[in-house]
N, C-alpha and C positions, 0 to 999 in steps of 0.2 A: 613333498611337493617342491619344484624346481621351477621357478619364474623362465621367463622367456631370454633370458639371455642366459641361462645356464650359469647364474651367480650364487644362486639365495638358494637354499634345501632347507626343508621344515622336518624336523621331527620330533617325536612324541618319546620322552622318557619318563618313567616309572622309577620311582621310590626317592623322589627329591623330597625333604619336606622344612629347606629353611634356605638364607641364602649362604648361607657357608655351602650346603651343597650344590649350590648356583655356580659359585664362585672357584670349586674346586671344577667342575666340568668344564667351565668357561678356560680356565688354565690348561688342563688337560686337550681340550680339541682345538685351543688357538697354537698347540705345538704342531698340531699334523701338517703335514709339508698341504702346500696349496690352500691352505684357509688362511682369509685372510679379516677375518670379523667373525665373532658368534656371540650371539642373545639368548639369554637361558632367562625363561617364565615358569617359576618355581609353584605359580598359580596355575597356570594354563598347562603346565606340565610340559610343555613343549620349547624347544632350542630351533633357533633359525642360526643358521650357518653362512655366510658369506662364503666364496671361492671361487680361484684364478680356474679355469674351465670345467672340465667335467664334476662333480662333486665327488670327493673321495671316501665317499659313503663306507669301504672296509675299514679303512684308518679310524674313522670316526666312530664310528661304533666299536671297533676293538678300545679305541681309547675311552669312551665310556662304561663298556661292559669292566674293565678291570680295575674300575673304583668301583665297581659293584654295585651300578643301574645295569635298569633295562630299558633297550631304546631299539626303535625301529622307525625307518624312513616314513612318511606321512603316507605316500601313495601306497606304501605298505598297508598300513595303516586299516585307511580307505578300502583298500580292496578286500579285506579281511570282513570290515564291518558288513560291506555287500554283501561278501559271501553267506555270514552270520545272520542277514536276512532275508537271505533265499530259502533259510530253514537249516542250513550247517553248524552244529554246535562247535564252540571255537573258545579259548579261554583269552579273552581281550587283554593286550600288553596292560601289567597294575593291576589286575582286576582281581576278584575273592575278597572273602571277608576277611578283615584287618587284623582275626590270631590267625592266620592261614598263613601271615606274610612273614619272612624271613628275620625280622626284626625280631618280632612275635616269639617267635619260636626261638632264636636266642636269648633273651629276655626271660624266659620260662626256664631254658635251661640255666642260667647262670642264679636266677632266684633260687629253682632247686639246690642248686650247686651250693649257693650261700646257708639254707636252710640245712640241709646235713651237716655242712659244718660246723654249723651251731650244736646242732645235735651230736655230732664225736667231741667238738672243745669241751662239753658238757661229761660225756661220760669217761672221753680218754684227755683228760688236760695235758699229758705229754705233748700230744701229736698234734693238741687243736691248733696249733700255727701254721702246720704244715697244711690241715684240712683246708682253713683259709684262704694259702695262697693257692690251692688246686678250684676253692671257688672261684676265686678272683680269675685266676687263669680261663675260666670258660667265658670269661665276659671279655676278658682286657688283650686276650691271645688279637680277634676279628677287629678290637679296635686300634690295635700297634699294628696287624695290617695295614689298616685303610689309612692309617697315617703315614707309615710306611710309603705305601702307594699313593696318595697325594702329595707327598715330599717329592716322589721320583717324578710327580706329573707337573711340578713348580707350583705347587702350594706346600713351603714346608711348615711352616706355623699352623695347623688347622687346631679345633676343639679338641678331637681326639690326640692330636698330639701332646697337647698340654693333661690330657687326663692319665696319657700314660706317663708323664714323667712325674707326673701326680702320685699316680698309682704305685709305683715302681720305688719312689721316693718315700711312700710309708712303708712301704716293704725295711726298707733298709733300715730305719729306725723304728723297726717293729710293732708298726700299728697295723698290722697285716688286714683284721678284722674291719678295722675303719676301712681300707682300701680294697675292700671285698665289698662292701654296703656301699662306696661312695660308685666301683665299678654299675652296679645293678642300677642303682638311681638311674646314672646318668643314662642308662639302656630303656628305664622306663621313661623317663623326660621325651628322648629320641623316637619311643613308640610313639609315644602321646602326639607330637609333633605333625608324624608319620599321617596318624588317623583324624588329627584337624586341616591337613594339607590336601586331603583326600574328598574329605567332606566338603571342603571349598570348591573346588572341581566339579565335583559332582550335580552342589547348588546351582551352579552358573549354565552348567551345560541342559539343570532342570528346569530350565525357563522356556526352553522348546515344546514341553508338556504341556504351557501354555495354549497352547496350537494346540487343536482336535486332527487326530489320525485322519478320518475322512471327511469328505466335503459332497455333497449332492450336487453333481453336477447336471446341468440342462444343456440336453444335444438332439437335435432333430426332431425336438418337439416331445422329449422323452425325459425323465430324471433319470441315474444311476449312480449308483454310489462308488465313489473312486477315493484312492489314496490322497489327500494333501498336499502332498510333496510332489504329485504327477500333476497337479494343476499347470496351464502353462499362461503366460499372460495374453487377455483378452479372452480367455474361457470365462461361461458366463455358471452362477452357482446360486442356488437357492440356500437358503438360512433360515431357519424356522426360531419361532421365537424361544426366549430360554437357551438357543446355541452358542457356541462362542462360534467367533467370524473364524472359518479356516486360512483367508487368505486378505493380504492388504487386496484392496480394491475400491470400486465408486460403483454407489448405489444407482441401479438402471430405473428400479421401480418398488413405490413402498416405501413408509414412512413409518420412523420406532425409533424408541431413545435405547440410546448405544451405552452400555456402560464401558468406559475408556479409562477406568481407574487404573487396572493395571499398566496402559500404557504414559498415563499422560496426568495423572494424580486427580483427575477430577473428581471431586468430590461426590455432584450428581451425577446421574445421567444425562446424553445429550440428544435433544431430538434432532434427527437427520432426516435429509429426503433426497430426493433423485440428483444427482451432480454433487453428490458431498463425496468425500475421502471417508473410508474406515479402515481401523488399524486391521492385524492378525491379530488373533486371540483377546478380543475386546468381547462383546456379549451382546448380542440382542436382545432385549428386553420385550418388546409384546408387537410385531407383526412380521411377518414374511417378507423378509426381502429380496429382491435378485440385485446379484453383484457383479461387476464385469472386476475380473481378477486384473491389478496394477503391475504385481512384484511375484517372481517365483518365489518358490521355497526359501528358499538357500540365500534370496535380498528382502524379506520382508522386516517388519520393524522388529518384533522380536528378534531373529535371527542379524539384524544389527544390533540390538541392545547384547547381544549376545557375544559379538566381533567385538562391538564397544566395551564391554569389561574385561576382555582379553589383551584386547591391546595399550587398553590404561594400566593393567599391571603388569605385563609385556613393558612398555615403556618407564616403567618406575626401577630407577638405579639399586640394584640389590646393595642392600646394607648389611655389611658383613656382624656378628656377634659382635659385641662391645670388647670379649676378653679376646678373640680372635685377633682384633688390631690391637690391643697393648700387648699380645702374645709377640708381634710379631718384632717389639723389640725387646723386650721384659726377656722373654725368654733366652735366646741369644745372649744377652747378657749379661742375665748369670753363669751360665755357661760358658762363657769366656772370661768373666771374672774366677771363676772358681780355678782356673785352668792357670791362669794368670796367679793368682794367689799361690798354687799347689808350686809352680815350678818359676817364677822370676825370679825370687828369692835367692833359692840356690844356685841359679846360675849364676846371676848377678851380682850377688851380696854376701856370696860363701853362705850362705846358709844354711841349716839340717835338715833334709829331704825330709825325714818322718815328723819332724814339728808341722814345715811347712805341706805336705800333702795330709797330715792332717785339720790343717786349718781350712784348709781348701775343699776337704768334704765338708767340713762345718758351714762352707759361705755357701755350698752346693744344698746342704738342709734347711740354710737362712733364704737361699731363693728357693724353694719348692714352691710353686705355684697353690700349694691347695688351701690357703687364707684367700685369694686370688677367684678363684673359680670358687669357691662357695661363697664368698662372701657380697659377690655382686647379685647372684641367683636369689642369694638370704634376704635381700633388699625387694627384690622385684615379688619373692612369693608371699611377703609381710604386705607389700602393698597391694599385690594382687587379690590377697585376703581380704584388708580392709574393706578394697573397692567392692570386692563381692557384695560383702552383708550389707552393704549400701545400695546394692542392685547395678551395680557398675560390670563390665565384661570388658579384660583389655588385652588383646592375644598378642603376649609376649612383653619383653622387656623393649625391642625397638619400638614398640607404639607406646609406652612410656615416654622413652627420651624425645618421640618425634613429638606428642601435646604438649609441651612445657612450651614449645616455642612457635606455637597457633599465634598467627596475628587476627585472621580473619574469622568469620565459622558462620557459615553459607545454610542457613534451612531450607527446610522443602516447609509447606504450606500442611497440608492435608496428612492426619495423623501423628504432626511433630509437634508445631506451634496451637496447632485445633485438636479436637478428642478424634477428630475421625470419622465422624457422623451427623448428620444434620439432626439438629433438637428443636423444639415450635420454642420461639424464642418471645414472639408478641402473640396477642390474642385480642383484636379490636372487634365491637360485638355493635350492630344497630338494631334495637327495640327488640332483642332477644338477649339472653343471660350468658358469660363466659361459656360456662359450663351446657348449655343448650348447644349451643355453637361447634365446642369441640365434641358431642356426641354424637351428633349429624354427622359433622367433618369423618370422625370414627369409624361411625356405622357403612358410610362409601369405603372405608379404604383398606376394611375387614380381610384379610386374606391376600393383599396384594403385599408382596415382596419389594416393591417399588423404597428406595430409600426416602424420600418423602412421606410416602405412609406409614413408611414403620416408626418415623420422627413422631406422628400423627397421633397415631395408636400407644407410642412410649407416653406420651402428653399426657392421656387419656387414662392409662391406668396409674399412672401416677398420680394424677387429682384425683384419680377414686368417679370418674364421669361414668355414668351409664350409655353401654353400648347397645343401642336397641338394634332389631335386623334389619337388615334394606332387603328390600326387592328389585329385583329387575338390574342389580349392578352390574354394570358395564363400564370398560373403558374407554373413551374416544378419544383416538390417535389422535395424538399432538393438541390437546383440546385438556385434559380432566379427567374425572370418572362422575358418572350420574346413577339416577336408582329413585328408588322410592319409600321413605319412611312415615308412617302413621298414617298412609294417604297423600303424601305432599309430596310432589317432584325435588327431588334434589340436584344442584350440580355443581361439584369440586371443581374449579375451573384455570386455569393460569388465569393473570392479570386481563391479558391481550382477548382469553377467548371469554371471559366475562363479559368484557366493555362489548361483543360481537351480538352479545346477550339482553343487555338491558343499559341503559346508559346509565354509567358511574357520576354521582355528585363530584362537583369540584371537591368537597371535603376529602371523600374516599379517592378522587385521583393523587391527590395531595401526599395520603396516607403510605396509599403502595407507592409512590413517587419516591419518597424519604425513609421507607425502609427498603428502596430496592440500591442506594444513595449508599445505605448500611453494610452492601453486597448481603442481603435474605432476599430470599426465593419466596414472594405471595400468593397464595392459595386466595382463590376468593368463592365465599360457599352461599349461591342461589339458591333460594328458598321459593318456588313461582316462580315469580318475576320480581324477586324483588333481593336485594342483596343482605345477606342476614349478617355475617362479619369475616373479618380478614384476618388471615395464617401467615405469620411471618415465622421464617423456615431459615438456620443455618448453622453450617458448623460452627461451633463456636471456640473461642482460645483454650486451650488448658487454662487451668483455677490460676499455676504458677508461670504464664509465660513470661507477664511482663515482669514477675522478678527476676524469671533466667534470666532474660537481655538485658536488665538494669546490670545485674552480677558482669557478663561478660563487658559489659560498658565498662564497669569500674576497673577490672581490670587490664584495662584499657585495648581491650580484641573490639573491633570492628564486626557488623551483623549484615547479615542481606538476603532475605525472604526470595528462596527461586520456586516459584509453583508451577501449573500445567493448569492451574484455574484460570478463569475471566480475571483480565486486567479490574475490571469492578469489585468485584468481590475480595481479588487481593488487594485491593489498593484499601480500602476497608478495612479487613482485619490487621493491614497494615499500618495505617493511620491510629488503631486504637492500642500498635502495639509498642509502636515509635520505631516500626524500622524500614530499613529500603526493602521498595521489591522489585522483582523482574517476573512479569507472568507471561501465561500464555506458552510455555515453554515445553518441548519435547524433548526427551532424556537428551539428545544430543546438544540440544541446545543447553541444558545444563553442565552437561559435561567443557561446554566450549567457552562458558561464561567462569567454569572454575580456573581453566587453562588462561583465561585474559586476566584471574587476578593473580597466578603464578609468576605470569611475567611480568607482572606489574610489582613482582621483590613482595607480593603475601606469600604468609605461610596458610595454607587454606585447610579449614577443618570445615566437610560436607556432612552435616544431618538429613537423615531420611529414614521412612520406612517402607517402602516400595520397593516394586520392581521395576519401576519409572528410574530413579534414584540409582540404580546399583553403578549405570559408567560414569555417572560424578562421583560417584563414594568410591570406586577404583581409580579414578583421578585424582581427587582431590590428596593433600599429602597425608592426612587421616582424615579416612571414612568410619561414623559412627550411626551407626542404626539403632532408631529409635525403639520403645518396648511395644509389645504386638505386631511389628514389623514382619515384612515374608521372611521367609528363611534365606531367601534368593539377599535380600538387605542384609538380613546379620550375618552372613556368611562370607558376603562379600566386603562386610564394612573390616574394617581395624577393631574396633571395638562396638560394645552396643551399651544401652540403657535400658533396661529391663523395664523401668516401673514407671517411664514415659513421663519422668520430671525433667521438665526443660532446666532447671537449677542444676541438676546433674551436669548441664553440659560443661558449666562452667567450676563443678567439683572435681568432674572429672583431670579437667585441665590443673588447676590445685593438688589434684592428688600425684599426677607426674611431677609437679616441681618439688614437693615435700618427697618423693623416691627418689628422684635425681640426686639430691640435696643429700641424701640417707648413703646415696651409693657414692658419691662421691669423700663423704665421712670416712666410707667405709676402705676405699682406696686408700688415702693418707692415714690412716690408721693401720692399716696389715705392713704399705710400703715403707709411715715410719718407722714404727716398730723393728723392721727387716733393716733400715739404715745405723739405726740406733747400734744392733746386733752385729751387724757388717765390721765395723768401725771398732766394737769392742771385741771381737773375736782376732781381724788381723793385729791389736795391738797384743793379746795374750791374753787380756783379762778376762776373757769368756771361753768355753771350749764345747766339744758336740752338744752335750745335754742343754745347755744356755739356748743352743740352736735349735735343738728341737722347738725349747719351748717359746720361741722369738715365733714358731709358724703358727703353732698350739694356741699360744695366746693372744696372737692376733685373730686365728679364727676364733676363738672366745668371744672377745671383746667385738668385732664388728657383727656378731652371731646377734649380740645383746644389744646392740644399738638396729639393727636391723629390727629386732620385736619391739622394739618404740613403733614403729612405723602402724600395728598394732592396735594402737588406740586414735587412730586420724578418725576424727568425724569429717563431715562436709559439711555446707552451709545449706540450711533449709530455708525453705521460703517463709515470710511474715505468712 
């Protein structure tokens, strides 16, 4: 796609899955003559190009294709998709299952490769060295390539290039076999990488499923059913209850509570009527509505929440691998040190060529990087372990280093700090028995899916209440449900349509008054005419909220409640949790409220578990999704929490500073060690073997301070 002035081109590439490979494309297409800016989203999978006139779409794709992606221009793209749904089968750029992919299939080969050569070292011990390096060769030939070819594109520091001087450099000191094992890892890590980068993708672009294919539209007096995406604005659509709304729009006629959770985190449902707004892919709940269509396809709210995560991780500065930037001068270094070692000497100082070029392969075994690159991995998969069996999820070593240094950490309301569901919280009874009260309440709200009855009915078979039948249940829009039990009229009423019903005592105003004060939702259950007792209804905190937030107090990070609930009812569970809130909020506005604490110098960590949630958690500088969360949340976040303790949030952050801490150990430990060896080898006192084992035994030793990391607990709540 090409903006209006012929500046900007979008295109879509396949097979990035980190920002080292952000960062090597970004080098390579900012060489091509006429670009003059390019943005590579390793999430969105797509590169926006900057350029002085036409866009130079050959260059730029030969310069991609020969690091070995696949990329094609966006209107490409587009018109392929169309094609593919006029009925043309078509294999979409990245697409197949994840062993089908190139990776995949290398991967497999070089495992095979490693595996027989276990099996001839075993039966032919002469030759198993040579078997070795013909394994290693199947893996390590494609990644001295792309190294190769990222150095010629001005990335010459990348991973692979450090693995092959890795690799290369156990060769020579006859660890062939390690350097055959360490090739294949590092091919399955890259798979792995590959098929979590894909699934991110995926999630986000799975939020349009949201949306129902068709929509019933109303035209001359007629229904028919039409595609969704052919709606235009001002078309008018019927919605039958139980549907999700196909299109944003405003209700013409017809009153029904909207469930808006996926868009807006409410908790309940909302009743709406004629002149209200409703999202796309929100839910009608119990009557037929007609809808005069707001927003096409392509601008509804979904399809913004959609743009909105793209462009919050679009806009987030790739961070290159941690050993990629000490690679970039680490490595150089010894390589010029060795080089320096091998021939100053002699020229300078009369020296002996063979003392001195032997000393010089010796500082060239003392710098090999592979204490280096395994020993920061060693760090992050001991803590990744930990965190696991704690229920912790943290995708990668940069979301590590980026929690240690959270100032703020921003929740959502609904499934984070609360369970998620509303539960009968009070039960006020007149001249009838608790337990009377909730079996009546019960017997109306039998069979209805409504999240208040099913609070109701939870109530109900948990005290072991008898559910006798109703007759004649019904529900009256925007009013309650009524019926008949043993002979007596019943009616489950909101506050507003009771008092329409019979007048409420000051007491009972009182009552609903001070728990609606609490943000609960009251039920009030007629009996005749006469009012029998009051349901107070809400979600309530997790067991450990407010010890999360106490934890993150202590630690001195900063909280601030963002929901999409009634300013009441957050201000409420607010109040009893001691934090700030900001309600009433639509994903955008959360995302816009993370972006004003950025620039206000926070470092912002977003919890959530929605699809509300997902472009502040791509905003924010770690996104963490809560446990039960969609998938659209934990896919999208940095990390997640599985077991939905809010304590975690602040273990989580504990557990990056004890890795950092681990990894940084582990750096002045391999680089001591290497100076130590430097130092005694140009004086004489050490020679190759010393050197080997200055690499040997610093990967040893940082190996074993890394399985410390092993025994981390977290803190649990009182």
């Amino acid at each position: 796609m090409t903006d209006d002035l012929a500046t900007r081109t979008r295109f879509h590439v396949a097979g990035m899955d980190c920002a080292s490979c952000a960062a090597k494309i970004a080098n390579a297409v900012s060489r091509v003559p006429g670009v003059t800016a390019v943005d590579v989203s390793v999430s969105a999978g797509t590169m926006n190009v900057s350029h002085d006139g036409p866009a130079p779409t050959p260059g730029i794709v030969h310069a991609v294709k020969w690091l070995g992606y696949a990329i094609k221009p966006e209107d490409e793209a587009r018109a392929q998709k169309a094609h593919d749904h006029a009925g043309h089968s078509h294999v979409e750029l990245g697409a197949g299952p994840w062993w089908r992919s190139p990776k995949a299939v290398l991967t497999a080969a070089c495992g095979l490769a490693l595996a027989l050569a276990y099996l001839v070292s075993l039966l032919l011990p002469d030759i198993g060295h040579w078997a070795f390096l013909v394994g290693m060769l199947v893996g390590l030939v494609p990644i001295g390539r792309r190294a190769m070819v990222a150095a010629l594109s001005g990335t010459p520091f990348t991973i692979e290039t450090l693995m092959t001087i890795a690799a290369v450099g156990a060769v020579f000191i006859g660890a062939t076999e390690e350097a055959a094992t360490v090739v294949f890892l590092f091919l399955v890590g890259e798979l792995l990488e590959g098929v979590a980068a894909t699934r991110a993708r995926a999630s986000i672009q799975g939020l349009t499923a949201l949306v129902p294919k068709t929509a019933q539209l109303e035209q001359n007096g007629s229904i028919a059913e039409v595609a969704a995406d052919s709606l235009a604005v001002g078309a008018m659509i019927l919605v039958r209850p139980g549907d999700r709304i196909p299109a944003d729009g405003e209700i013409v006629k017809g009153q029904s509570a909207i469930d808006e959770a996926p868009v807006t985190g409410e908790s309940t449902p909302k009743r709406k009527g004629p002149g209200e707004a409703v999202f796309a892919g929100t839910i009608n709940a119990d009557a037929v509505l007609r809808i005069r269509v707001t927003a096409a396809a392509s601008d509804n709210t979904v399809a913004r929440v959609v743009k909105l995560v793209e462009e919050a991780q679009e806009s987030k500065a790739p961070t290159e691998r941690f050993i990629d930037q000490f690679s970039r001068y680490y490595t150089p270094a010894v390589l010029g040190a060795g080089a320096l070692v091998a021939v100053v000497p002699p020229l300078l100082l009369a020296g002996v060529w063979s003392e001195w070029i032997y000393k010089g392969l010796a500082v060239l075994l003392i710098g090999c990087p592979c204490a280096l690159v395994i020993s920061t991995p060693a760090a992050i998969a001991a803590g990744l372990s930990a965190g696991a069996r704690r229920g912790l999820l943290l995708k990668g070593g940069a979301v590590l280093e980026g929690l240690r240094k959270i100032t703020t950490v921003a929740l959502d309301k609904t499934g984070t700090l609360t369970q998620g569901k509303p539960v009968v919280t009070d039960i006020v009874t007149f001249d009838r028995s608790e337990g009377d009260v909730l079996s009546l309440a019960a017997a109306l709200e039998t069979g209805s899916s409504h999240p208040l009855a099913v609070a109701i009915l939870a109530r109900a078979k948990a005290d072991g209440a008898p559910v006798p039948p109703a007759g004649d249940a019904k529900a009256v829009p925007g009013k309650g449900v009524s019926g008949r039990v043993g002979g007596k009229t019943l009616f489950l009423a909101s506050a507003q349509a009771a008092h329409e019903q019979v007048a409420l005592s000051p007491e009972q105003t009182a009552r609903i008054a001070a728990f609606n004060d609490e943000g609960k939702t009251v039920s009030v259950l007629l009996v005749g005419d006469k009012v029998a007792g009051l349901l107070a209804i809400r979600d309530e905190p997790r067991a450990d909220a407010a010890a999360g937030l106490a934890a993150l107090k202590e630690a001195g990070i900063t909280t601030v409640m963002l929901t999409g609930d009634s300013e009441r009812v957050a201000a409420a569970i607010g109040k009893s949790l001691g934090i700030a809130v900001r309600a009433e909020l639509l994903p955008q506005d959360k995302q816009r409220i993370v972006r004003e604490l950025q620039d206000r110098g926070r470092v912002v960590a977003k919890v959530g578990d929605g699809i509300n949630d997902a472009p502040a958690l791509a905003a924010a500088d770690i996104g963490i999704a809560m446990g039960g969360g969609t998938d659209v949340a934990l896919e999208t976040a940095d990390a997640a929490i599985l077991h939905g303790r809010v304590i975690d949030i602040a273990n989580m952050i504990g557990l990056s500073k004890s890795v950092m801490s681990n990894i940084m150990q582990n750096i002045t430990l391999a680089l001591g060690l290497k100076a130590v060896f430097l130092v005694t080898t140009v004086l004489g006192i050490t020679g190759l073997w010393p050197a080997i084992l200055a690499d040997t035994g610093a990967t040893v030793l940082v190996t074993l301070n890394a399985l410390r990391l092993l025994g981390w607990q977290g803190k649990k709540a009182s």
